[in-house]
Residue, then its C-alpha position, 0 to 999 in steps of 0.5 A: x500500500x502506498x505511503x504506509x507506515x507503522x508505529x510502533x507504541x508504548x503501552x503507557x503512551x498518552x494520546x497527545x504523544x500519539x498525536x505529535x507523531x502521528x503529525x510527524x510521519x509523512x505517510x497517508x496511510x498509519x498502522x499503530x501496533x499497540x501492546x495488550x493493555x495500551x493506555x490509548x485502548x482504555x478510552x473509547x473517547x480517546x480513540x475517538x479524538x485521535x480518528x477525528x484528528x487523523x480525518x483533519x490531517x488526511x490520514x487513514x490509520x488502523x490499529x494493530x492489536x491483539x487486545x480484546x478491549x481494543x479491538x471492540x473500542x477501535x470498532x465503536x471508534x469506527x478504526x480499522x483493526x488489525x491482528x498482525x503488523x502484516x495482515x491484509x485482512x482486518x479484523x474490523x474494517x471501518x465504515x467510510x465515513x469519517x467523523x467531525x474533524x472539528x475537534x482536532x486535539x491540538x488544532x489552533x483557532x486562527x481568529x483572535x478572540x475565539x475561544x476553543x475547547x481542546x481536549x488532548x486526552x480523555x484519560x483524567x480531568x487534570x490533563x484537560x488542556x484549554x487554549x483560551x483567546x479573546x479579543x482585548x478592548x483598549x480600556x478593559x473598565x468600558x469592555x462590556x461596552x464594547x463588544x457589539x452584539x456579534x462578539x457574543x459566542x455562537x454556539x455550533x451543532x454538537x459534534x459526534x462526541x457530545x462536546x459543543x464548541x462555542x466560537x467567538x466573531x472577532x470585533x473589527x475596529x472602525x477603519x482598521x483592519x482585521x488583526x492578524x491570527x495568533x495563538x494566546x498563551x494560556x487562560x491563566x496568562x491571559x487573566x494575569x495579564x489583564x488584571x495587570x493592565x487594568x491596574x496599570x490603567x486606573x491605579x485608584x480602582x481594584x476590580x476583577x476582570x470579567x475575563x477571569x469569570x468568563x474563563x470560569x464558567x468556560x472551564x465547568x461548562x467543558x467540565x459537564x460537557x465532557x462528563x456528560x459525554x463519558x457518562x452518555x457514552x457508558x450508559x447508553x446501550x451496548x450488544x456484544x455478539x459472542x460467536x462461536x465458529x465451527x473449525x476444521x481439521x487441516x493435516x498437511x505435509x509441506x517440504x521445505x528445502x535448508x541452504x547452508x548459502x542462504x541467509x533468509x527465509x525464501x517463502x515463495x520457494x519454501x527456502x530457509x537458512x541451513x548451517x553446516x556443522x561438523x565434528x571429529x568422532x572416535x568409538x570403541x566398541x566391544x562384544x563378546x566372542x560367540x563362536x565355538x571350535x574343538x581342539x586337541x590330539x589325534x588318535x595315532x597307530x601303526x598297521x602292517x599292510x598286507x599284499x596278497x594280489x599279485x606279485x607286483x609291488x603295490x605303492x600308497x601315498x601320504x594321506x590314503x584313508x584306511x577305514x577301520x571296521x566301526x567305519x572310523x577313518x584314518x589317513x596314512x601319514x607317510x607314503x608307503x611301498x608294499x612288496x609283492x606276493x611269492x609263491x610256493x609249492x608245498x606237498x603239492x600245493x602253492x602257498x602264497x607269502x605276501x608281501x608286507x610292510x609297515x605304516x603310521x596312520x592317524x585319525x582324520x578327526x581330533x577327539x577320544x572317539x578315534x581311540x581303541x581301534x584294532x583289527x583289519x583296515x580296509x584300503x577304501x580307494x582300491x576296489x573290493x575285489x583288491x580291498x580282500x588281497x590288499x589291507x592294512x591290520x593293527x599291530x596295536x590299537x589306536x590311541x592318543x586322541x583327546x579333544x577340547x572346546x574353544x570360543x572363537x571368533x565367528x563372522x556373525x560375531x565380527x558382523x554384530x559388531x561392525x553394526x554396533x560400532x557404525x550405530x555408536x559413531x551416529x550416536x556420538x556424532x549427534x551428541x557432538x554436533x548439538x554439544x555447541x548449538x543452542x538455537x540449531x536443530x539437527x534433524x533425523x537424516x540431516x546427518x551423515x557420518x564420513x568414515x576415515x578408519x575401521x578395523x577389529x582386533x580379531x579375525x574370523x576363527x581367532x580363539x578369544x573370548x571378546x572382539x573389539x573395533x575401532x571406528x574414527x571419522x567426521x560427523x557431518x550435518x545441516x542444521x536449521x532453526x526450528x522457528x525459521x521451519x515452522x514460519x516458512x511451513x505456516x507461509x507455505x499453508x496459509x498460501x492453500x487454505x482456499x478462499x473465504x477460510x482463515x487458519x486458526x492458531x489453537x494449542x492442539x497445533x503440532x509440526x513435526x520434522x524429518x530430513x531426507x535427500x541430505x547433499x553435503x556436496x551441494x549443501x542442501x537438505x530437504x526437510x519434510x514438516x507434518x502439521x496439524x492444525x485448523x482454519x475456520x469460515x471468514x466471518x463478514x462481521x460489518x454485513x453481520x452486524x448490518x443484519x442484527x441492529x434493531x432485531x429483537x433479542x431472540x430473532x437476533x439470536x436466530x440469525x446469528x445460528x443461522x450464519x454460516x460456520x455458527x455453532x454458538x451464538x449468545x447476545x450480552x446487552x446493557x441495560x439488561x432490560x433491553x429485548x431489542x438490539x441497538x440500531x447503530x452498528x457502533x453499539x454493537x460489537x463481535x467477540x469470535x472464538x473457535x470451536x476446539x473439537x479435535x476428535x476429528x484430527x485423527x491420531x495426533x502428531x508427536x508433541x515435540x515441535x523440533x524432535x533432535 
């Protein structure tokens, strides 16, 4: 808007202050931001004076308030209202007329000789402030004789507020002309200075100036006036509409995008500020050892090997498996050369002596279950034919076998524990980074850990009891600010409530974070902002109160139940005795609240608005 400008108040500033600067600024256009319990809220009379005063100077001024008070005195005061600073909306939006400028707090009555009423502030009757100026004859004893009939005061039509102002024509001497305008002192000067001149001029009289008197009898006249006013405004009637509006549930994911390059909050492209932050990280971590292995001796012994086949030599290399009877294997631990058979006649028979010799074997497994083996082994790579011809037999039994559990390391211990290790560096890396940040809010997947070393004590099958890691590496992360978060999420929504609708800021509100698509390279992270919130129907309050003024009480009731987005109407009115409502809308004002239903929300996000 053109020309616009913001004041920003104290909260005990007087209306003549306000005065002064709304006459400063250059701007046509004024918004002047008020704190709850402003003193300018507390006096339907003093918003009063300060809209006639700005209509003077050609000023259009709103209010800013969140005052409850205010808001419904600025309505009676025909201001605009707003809730916020930047607000488009009003809350009120006054009509277009303006009221009597004629009274203007400081405004000056050129014309010597008119006495003017100014009332700065409305607040207590000793800051009531009159500027008094009258027309001086030259001999102050033949005074009264002097003022013609037109120098007596005309009273004007009462201005809005109830006060008169009572205007003086200045006399014109004969063949002179009109005295240029100017500003009097005060009444009080003036009385003195005029008792002062009438002594100067007859030094043998003491008489009390009329003017004294005059100045007297104005002052109480503007006393009642005033007082009169306060009290027709305070007793006449007055409706307050209090309304109820039904809201509804609003859930909504909004994504924003954090920069780490940029310094304020891009609402049109839902961009806010992001801060790299890192730090070094080194973890231990340690698990016990789980897998299980058996360790011990071989059972050992020496066999005799036979070779009844042919009479070839038969050759064994280190390692050839006999088989015992019970099915127990053992391995030949050298190699081994059995000589051939020879053959005899004998009493007219052949007998066969076979070639022999000797071998140790061990058992293939460690353990006493090899132990007491004895009788034929049976040369398991020849075939059954040769196995009969060619074997091995125990020269004594085996024995020496013993055996014994061990823990060792297995690869689901060393997998267990990398996972644990990797979990504690993110663990720490967090911790880390929020350690030096107050304000900054490190969100889940706005992280990521940068390895520089890995490595376990312990191999895969190594006998021990616990196996360690040591991880060391630079914890990475973007924070954000989580009030940058939820102003850039709330731009975001209030951009797609549609037409007619408003949001509503209730305490069930939550926004809930995450991050994803983390880029460390460009800076940048997405962040994913869950809200839960409401909007409600924008009530029409000015057609509103157009519709009720005059109505009796109960068909005024019906027609609010009857408005759109109603669910609750009541009507406070004073007198009590009143059954019809005001027929001026500046007697009746709105009071909104919101229905606080949240049954229909569903299950509610999680309270915590900036989750670390």
């Amino acid at each position: 808007m053109p020309n616009e400008e913001l004041i920003y108040l104290e909260p005990d500033e007087e209306i003549t202050t306000i005065i002064d600067r709304l006459r400063s600024v250059d701007g046509s256009v004024i918004r002047l931001v008020v704190p709850k319990g402003g003193l300018v809220l507390q006096s339907l009379v003093s918003l009063k004076l300060l809209k006639r005063e700005a209509d003077r100077l050609g000023k259009d001024i709103a209010l800013v308030t969140a005052d409850g008070v205010g808001l419904n005195l600025g309505q009676q005061a025909n201001i605009t209202v707003f809730a916020k600073p930047k607000d488009t909306k009003p809350v009120f939006k006054a009509s277009g007329h303006k009221l009597d400028a004629s009274l203007s707090l400081n405004s000056k009555l050129k014309p010597a000789g008119v006495a003017a009423i100014h009332v700065p502030q409305p607040i207590a009757p000793e800051n009531w402030e009159i500027e008094n100026t009258k027309h001086q004859a030259e001999d102050d004893a033949g005074q009264d004789e002097s003022i013609r009939e037109e120098d007596s005061p005309v009273e004007s039509e009462d201005s809005p507020s109830g006060i008169r102002i009572h205007h003086y024509t200045p006399p014109v001497a004969r063949g002179k002309q009109e005295p240029e305008p100017r500003v009097m002192p005060s009444a009080a000067h003036v009385e003195t200075r005029s008792i002062l001149a009438a002594a100067k001029k007859h030094p043998n009289q003491t008489s009390r100036p009329r003017s004294g008197r005059r100045f007297i009898i104005v002052l109480i006249v503007a006393f009642l006036t005033i007082a009169g006013y306060l009290a027709f405004m305070e007793l006449a009637p007055r409706a307050v509409l209090a309304i109820t509006l039904a809201t509804e549930p609003l859930l909504q994911t909004v994504t924003l995008t954090a920069e780490i390059n940029r310094n304020e909050i891009d609402q049109a492209n839902a961009r806010i500020p992001g801060l790299l932050i890192e730090a070094p990280v080194e973890v231990e971590q340690s698990l016990p050892a789980t897998g299980k292995k058996q360790v011990g001796t071989k059972a050992t012994a020496t066999l005799q090997l036979y070779n009844y086949w042919d009479a070839n030599t038969q050759s064994f290399g280190a390692g050839t498996t006999l088989v015992a009877s019970d099915g127990t294997q053992f391995v030949m631990a050298a190699a081994a050369i059995i000589p051939g058979a020879t053959t005899t006649l004998k009493e007219g028979k052949v007998v066969t002596t076979p070639g022999k010799t000797n071998v140790t074997v061990e058992a293939t497994k460690v353990g006493p279950d090899s132990n007491g083996k004895t009788g034929t082994f049976t040369i398991s790579s020849l075939s059954k034919v040769k196995q009969e011809k060619i074997y091995g037999e125990a020269v004594a039994v085996t024995a020496g076998g013993t055996a014994l559990e061990v823990t060792i390391v297995s690869s689901l211990d060393l997998a267990n524990l990398t996972n644990a290790a990797r979990a504690a560096t993110i663990t720490k890396g967090k911790e880390a980074l929020s350690a030096d940040q107050t304000d900054i809010k490190l969100l889940e997947g706005a992280y990521q850990f940068v390895t520089d070393t890995e490595k376990a004590n312990q191999e895969v099958g190594a006998e021990a009891e616990t196996v360690s890691m040591t991880i060391t590496g630079t914890m990475k992360g973007i924070g954000v600010r989580y009030e940058q978060v939820r102003d850039a999420t709330l731009a975001v929504i209030d951009k797609t409530i549609p037409t007619g609708k408003i949001h509503i800021s209730q305490s069930s509100d939550t926004i809930t974070t995450s991050a994803e698509n983390l880029d460390l390279t460009q800076g940048t992270v997405q962040i994913l902002a869950r809200v839960k919130t409401r909007t409600a129907l924008v009530l029409d309050q000015d057609s509103l109160i157009n519709a009720v003024a005059g109505q009796p009480l109960t068909a005024a009731e019906a027609t609010l139940r009857a408005t759109g987005g109603v669910v609750e109407a009541t009507i406070s009115e004073r007198p009590q005795w009143l059954k019809t409502l005001p027929k001026r809308d500046d007697q009746i004002s709105i009071t909104i609240n919101y229905s606080t239903d949240q049954a229909d929300l569903g299950e509610p996000f999680s309270a915590s608005p900036a989750p670390n």
